[in-house]
C-alpha positions as CSV (number, residue, x, y, z in Angstrom):
1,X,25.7,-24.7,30.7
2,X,28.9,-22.2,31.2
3,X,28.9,-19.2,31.2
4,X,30.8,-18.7,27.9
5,X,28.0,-20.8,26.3
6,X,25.0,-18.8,26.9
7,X,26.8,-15.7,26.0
8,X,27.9,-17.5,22.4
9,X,23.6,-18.6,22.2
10,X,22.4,-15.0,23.0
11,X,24.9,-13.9,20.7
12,X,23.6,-15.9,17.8
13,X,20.4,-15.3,18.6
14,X,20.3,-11.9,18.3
15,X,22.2,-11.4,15.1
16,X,19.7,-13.8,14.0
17,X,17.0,-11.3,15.4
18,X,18.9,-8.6,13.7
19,X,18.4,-10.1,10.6
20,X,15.3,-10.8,10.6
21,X,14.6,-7.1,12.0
22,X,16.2,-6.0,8.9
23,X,14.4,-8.4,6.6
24,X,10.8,-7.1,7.7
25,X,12.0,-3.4,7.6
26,X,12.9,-3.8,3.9
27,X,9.4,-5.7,3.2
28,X,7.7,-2.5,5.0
29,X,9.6,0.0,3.1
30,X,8.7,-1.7,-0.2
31,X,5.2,-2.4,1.0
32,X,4.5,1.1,2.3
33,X,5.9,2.5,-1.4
34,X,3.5,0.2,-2.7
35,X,0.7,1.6,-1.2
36,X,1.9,5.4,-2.1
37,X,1.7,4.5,-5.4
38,X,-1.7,3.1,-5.3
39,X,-3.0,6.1,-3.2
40,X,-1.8,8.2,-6.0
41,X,-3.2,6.0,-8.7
42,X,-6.9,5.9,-6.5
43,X,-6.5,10.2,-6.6
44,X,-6.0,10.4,-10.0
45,X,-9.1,7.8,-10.7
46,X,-11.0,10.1,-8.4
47,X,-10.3,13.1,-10.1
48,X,-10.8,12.0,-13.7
49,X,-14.2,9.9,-12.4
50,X,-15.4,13.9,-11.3
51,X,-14.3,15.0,-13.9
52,X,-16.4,12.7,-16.2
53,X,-19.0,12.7,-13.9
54,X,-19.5,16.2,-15.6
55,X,-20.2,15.2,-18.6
56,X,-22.8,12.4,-18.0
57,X,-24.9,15.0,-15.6
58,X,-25.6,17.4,-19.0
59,X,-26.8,13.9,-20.8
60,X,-29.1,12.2,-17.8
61,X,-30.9,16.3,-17.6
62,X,-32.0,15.7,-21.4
63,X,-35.6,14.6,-22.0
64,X,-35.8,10.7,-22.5
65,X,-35.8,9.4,-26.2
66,X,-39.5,9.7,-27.8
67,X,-40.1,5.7,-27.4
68,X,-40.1,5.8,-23.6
């Protein structure tokens, strides 16, 4: 194989390899914005879960119904 032709492979091979290296980085930039948007979604179901929790704490201290 010449010189000339193993150049022209490594050449194609790595702007295939630079394609590729920019395919994955765009899936990872659209994955990683994925997962900041369910972070925030799991925080906000956090909070309000507390903040219900709250109110279902006042009803368990009440005595039990008079059947029990």
């Amino acid at each position: 194989m010449e010189l000339q032709d193993r150049v022209t492979e490594l050449e194609s091979r790595l702007a295939f390899q630079d394609d590729t290296i920019e395919t994955l980085n765009d899936i990872l930039v659209t994955q990683q914005r994925a997962v900041e948007r369910l972070q925030l979604q799991m925080s906000a179901l956090l909070k309000r879960q507390e903040e219900m929790g709250g109110q279902f704490e006042s009803s368990e201290e009440e005595a039990p119904p008079p059947h029990y």
